[in-house]
C-alpha positions as CSV (number, residue, x, y, z in Angstrom):
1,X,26.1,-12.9,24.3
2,X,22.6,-11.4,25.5
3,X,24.0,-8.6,27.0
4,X,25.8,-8.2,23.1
5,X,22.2,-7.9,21.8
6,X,20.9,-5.9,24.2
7,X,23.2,-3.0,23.6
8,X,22.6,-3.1,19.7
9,X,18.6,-2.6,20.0
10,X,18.6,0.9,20.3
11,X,21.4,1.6,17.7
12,X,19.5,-0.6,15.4
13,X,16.1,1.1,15.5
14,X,17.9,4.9,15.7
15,X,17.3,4.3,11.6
16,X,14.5,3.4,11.1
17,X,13.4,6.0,13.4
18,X,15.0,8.4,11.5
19,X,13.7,7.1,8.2
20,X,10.4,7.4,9.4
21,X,10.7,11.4,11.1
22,X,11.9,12.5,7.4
23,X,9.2,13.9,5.2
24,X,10.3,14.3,1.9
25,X,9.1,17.1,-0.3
26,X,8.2,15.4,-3.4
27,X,6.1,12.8,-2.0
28,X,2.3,12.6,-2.6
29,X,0.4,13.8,0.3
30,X,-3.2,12.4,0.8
31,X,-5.9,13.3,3.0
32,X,-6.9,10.8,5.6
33,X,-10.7,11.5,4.8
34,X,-9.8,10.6,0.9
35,X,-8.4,7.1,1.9
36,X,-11.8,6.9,4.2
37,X,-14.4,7.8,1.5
38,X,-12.3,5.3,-0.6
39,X,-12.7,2.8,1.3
40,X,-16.6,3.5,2.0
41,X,-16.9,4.0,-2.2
42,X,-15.3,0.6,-2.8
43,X,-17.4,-1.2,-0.5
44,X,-20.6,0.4,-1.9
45,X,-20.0,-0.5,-5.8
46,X,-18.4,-3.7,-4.7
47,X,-22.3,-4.3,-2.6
48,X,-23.9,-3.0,-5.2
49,X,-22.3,-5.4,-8.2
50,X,-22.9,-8.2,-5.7
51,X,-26.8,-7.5,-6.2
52,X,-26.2,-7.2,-10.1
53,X,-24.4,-10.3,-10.5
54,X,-24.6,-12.8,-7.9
55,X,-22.5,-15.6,-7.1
């Protein structure tokens, strides 16, 4: 039985790494540095309402 599981790894993965290697057309495409400043923004006003209303 292990060898049975063995064999079926790489077939099993051979999907998903073809699902990921597809880029689709219609998809939205962000920038990298847009999730970053985000991130940075979101942490500011969320610093910033901590200061106007504290817990």
């Amino acid at each position: 039985m292990a060898g049975d599981k063995e064999k079926s790894g790489f077939q099993s993965s051979a999907g998903l790494i073809r699902y990921f290697d597809s880029e689709d057309e219609k998809s939205i495409k962000i920038h990298p540095y847009f999730v970053l400043g985000m991130a940075i923004a979101t942490i500011i006003v969320v610093t910033a309402l901590e200061y106007v209303w504290p817990t």
